[in-house]
MINU-356495 format. One record per atom (N, C-alpha, C, CB): residue in one letter; residue number from 1; x, z, y. Coordinates in Angstrom, 1 decimal, padded with zeros to 4 digits, m for minus. Each point is the difference from the previous one (the first is absolute). Glycine has a CB too. Layout:
   r     k        x        z        y
   a   NUM        X        Z        Y
...
//
This chain:
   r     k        x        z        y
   x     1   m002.0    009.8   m012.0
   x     1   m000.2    000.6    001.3
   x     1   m001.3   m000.4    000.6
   x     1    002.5    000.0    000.3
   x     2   m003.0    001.0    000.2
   x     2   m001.6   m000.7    000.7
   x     2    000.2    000.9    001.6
   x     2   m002.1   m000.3   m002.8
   x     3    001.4   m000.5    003.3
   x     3    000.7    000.4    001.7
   x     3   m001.7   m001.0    000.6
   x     3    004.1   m000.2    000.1
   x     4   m004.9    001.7    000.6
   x     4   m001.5   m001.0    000.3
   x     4   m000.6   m000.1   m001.1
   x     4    000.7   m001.6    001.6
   x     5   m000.3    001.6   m002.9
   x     5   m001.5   m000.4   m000.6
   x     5    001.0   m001.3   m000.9
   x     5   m002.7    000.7    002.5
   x     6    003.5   m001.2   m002.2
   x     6    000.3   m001.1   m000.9
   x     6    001.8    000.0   m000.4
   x     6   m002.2   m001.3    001.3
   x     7    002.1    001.0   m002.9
   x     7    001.0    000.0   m000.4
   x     7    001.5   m000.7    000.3
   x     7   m001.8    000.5   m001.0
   x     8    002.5   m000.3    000.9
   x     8    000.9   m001.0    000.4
   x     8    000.1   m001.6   m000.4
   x     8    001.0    002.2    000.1
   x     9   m000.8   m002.5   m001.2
   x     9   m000.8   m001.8    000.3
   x     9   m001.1   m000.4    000.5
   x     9    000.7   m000.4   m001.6
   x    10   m001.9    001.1    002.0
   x    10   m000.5   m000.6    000.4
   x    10    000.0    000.2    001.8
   x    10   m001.1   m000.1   m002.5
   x    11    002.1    001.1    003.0
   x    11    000.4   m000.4    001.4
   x    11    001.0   m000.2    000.2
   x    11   m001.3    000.8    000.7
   x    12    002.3   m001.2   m001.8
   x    12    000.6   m001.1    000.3
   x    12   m000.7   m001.0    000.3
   x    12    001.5    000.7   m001.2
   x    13   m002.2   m001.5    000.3
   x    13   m000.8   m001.2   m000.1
   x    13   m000.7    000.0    001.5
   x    13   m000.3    000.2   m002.8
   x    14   m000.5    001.0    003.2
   x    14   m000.2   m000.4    001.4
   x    14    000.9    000.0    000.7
   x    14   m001.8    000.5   m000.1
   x    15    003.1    000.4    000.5
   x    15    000.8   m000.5    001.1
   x    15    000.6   m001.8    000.1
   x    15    000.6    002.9   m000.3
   x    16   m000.6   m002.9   m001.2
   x    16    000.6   m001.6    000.0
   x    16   m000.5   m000.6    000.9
   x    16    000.4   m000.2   m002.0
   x    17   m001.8    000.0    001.5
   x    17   m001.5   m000.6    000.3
   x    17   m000.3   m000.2    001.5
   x    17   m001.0    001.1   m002.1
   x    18    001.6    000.1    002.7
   x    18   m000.2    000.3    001.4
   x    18    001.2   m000.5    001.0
   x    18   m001.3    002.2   m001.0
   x    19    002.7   m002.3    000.0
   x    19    000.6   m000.9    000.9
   x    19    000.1   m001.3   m000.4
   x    19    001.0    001.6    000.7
   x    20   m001.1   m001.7   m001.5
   x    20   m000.4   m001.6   m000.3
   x    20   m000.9   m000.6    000.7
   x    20    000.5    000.4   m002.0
   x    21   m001.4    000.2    002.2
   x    21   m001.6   m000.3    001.1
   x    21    000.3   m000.4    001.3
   x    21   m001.3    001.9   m001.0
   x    22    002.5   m001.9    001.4
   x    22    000.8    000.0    001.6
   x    22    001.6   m000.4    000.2
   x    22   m001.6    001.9    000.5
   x    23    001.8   m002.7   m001.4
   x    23    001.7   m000.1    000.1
   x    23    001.0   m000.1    001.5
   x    23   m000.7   m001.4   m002.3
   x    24    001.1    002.1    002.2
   x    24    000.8    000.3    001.8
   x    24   m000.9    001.1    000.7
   x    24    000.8   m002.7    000.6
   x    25   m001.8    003.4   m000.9
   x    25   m000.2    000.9    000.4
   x    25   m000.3    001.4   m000.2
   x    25   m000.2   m001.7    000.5
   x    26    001.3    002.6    000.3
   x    26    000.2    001.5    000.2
   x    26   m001.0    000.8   m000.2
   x    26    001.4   m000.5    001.3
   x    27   m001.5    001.1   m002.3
   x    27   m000.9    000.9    000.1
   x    27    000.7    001.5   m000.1
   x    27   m001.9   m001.7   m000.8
   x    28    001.0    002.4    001.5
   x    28    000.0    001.4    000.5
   x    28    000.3    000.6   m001.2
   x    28   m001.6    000.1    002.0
   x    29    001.9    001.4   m002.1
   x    29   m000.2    000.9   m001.1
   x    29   m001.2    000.5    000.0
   x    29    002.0    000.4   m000.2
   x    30   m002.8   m000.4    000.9
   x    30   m001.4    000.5    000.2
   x    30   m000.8   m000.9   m000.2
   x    30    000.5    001.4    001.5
   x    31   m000.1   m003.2   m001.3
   x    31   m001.3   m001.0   m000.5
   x    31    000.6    000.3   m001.9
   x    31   m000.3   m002.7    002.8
   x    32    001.7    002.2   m003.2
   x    32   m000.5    000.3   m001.4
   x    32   m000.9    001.0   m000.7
   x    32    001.7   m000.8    000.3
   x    33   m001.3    002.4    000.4
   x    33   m000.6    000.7   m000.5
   x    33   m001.4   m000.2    000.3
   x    33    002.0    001.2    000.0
   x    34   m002.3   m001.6    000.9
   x    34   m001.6   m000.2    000.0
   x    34   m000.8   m001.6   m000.8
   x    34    000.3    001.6    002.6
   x    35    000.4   m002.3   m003.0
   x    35   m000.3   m001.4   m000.6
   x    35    000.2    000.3   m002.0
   x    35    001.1   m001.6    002.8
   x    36   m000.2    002.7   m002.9
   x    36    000.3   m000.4   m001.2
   x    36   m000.4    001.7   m000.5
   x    36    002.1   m002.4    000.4
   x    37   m002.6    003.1    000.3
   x    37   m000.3    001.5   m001.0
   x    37   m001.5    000.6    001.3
   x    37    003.6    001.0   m001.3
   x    38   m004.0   m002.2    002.4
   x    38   m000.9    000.7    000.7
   x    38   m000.1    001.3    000.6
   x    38   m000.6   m001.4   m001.1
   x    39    001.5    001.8    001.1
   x    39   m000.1    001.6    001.3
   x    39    000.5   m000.2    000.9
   x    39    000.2    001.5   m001.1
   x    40    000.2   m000.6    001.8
   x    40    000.9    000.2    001.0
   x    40    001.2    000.4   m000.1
   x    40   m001.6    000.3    000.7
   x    41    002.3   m000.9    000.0
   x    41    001.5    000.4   m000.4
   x    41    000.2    001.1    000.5
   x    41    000.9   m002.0   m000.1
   x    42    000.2    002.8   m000.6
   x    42    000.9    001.0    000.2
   x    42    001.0    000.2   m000.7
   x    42   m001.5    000.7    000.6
   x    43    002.7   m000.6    000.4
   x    43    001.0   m000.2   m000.6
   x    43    000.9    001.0   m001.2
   x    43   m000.3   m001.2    002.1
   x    44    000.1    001.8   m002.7
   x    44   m000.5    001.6   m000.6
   x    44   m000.1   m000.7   m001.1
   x    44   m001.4    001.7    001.5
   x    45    000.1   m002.0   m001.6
   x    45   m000.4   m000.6   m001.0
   x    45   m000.3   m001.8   m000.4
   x    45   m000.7    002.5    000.4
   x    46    001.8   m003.1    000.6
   x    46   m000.1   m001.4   m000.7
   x    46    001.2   m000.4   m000.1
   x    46   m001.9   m000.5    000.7
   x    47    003.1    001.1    000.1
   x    47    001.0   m000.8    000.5
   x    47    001.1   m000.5   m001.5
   x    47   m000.2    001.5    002.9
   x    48    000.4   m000.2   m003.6
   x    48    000.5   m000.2   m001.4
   x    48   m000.3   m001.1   m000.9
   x    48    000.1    002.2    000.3
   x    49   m001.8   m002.1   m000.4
   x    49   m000.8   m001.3   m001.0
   x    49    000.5   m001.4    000.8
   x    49   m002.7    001.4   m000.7
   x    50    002.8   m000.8    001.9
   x    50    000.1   m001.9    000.6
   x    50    001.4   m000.2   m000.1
   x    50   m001.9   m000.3    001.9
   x    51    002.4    001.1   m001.9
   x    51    001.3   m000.8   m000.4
   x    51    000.4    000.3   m001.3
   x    51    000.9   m000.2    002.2
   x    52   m001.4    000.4   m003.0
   x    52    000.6    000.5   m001.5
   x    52   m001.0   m001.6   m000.6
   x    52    000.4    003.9   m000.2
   x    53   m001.4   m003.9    001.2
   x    53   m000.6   m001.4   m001.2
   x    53    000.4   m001.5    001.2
   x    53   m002.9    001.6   m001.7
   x    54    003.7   m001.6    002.7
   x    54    000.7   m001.3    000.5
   x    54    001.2    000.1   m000.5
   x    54   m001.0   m000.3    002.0
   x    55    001.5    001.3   m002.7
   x    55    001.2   m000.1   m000.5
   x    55   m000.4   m001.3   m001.7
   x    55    001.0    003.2    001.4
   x    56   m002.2   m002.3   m002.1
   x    56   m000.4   m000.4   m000.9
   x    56   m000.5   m001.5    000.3
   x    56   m000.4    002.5   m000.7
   x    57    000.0   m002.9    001.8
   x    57    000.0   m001.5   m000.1
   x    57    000.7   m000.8    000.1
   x    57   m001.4    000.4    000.4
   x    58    002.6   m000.2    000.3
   x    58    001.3   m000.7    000.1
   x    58    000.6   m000.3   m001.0
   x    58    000.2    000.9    001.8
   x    59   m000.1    000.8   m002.5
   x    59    000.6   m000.5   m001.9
   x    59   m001.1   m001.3   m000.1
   x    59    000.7    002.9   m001.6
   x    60   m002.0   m002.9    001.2
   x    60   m000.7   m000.8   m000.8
   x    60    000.3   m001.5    000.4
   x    60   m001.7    001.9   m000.3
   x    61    001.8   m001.9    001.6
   x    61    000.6   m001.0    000.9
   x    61    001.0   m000.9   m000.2
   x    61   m000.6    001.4    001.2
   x    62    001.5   m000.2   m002.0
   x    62    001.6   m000.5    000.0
   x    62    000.8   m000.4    000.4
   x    62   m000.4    000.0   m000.8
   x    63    001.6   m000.5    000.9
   x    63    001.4    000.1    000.7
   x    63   m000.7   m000.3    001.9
   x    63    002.1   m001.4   m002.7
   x    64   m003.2    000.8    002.7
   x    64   m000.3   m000.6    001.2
   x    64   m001.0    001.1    001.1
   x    64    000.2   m002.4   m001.6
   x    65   m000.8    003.6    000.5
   x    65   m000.4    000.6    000.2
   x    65   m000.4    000.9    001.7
   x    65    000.8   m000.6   m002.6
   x    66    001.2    001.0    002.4
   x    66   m000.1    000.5    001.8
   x    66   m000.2   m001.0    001.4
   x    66    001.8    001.7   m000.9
   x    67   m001.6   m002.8   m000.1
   x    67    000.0   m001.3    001.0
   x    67   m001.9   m000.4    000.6
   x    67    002.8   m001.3   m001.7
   x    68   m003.3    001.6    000.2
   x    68   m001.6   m000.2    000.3
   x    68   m000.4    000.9    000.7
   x    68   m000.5   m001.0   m001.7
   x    69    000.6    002.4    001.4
   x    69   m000.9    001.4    000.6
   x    69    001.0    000.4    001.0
   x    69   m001.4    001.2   m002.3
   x    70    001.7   m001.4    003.8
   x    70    000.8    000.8    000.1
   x    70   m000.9    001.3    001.2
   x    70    002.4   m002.2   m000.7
   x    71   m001.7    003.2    000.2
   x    71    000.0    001.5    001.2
   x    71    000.9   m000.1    000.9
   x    71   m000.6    001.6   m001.5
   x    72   m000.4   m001.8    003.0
   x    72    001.2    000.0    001.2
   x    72   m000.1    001.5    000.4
   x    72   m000.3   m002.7    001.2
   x    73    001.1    002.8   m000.7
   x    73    000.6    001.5    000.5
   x    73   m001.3    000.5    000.6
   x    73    002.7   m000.6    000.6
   x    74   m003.3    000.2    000.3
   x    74   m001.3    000.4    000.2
   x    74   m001.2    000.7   m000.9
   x    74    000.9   m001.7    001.3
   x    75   m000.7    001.3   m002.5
   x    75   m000.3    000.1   m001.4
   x    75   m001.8   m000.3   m000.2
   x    75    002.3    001.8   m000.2
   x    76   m002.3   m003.0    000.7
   x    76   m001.2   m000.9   m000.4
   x    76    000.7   m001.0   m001.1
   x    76   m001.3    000.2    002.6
   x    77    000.5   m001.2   m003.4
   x    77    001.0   m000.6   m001.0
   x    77   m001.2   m001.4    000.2
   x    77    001.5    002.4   m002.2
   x    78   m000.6   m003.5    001.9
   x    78   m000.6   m001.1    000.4
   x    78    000.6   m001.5   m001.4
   x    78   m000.2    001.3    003.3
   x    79   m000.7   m001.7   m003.7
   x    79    000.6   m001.5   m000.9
   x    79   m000.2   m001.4    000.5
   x    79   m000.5    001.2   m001.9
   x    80    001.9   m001.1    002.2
   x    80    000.2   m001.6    001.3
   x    80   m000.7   m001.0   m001.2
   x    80    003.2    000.4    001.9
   x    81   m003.1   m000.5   m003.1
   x    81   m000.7   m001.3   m000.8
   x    81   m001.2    000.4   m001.2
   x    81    002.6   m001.2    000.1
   x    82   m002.6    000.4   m000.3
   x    82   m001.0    000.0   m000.7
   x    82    000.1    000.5   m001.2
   x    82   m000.5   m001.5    001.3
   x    83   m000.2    002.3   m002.2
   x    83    000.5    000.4   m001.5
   x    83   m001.0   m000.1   m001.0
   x    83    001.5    001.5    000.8
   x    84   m000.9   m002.5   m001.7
   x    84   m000.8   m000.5   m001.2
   x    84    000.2    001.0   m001.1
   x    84    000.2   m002.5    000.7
   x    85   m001.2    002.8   m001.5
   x    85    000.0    000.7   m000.8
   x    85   m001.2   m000.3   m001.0
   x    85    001.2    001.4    001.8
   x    86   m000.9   m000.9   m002.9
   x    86   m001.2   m000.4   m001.1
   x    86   m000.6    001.5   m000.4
   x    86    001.4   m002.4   m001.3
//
């Protein structure tokens, strides 16, 4: 899948990156979309990728996954800790 210009591991890799960069803090659907594919958001054309690849990080995440990324109803998504990753 490429969404912006970049494939899917590698924005996975930046969304991680991007909450990992801030643990406990909410971000918008408009700051990801602008931190991790640089445009502007629209919801048309981002809302599916962003959650078809927070879904994809929670698997990678595992059992703990919804507990690390979560989407509040508002539907900004935020990682209360910190995530180590190799």
């Amino acid at each position: 899948m490429r969404a912006g210009g970049l494939a899917a591991p590698k924005l996975i890799e930046a969304a991680v990156v991007l909450f990992a960069s801030a643990p406990g803090k909410v971000f918008s659907k408009e700051a990801i979309v602008q931190a991790v594919w640089n445009v502007e958001y629209h919801p048309l054309r981002h809302d599916a990728a962003l959650f078809t690849n927070i879904m994809r990080i929670r698997r990678l995440l595992g059992e703990d996954g919804s507990e690390i990324i979560r989407v509040p109803r508002t539907a900004t998504a935020s990682c209360p800790r910190v995530i180590s990753y190799s």
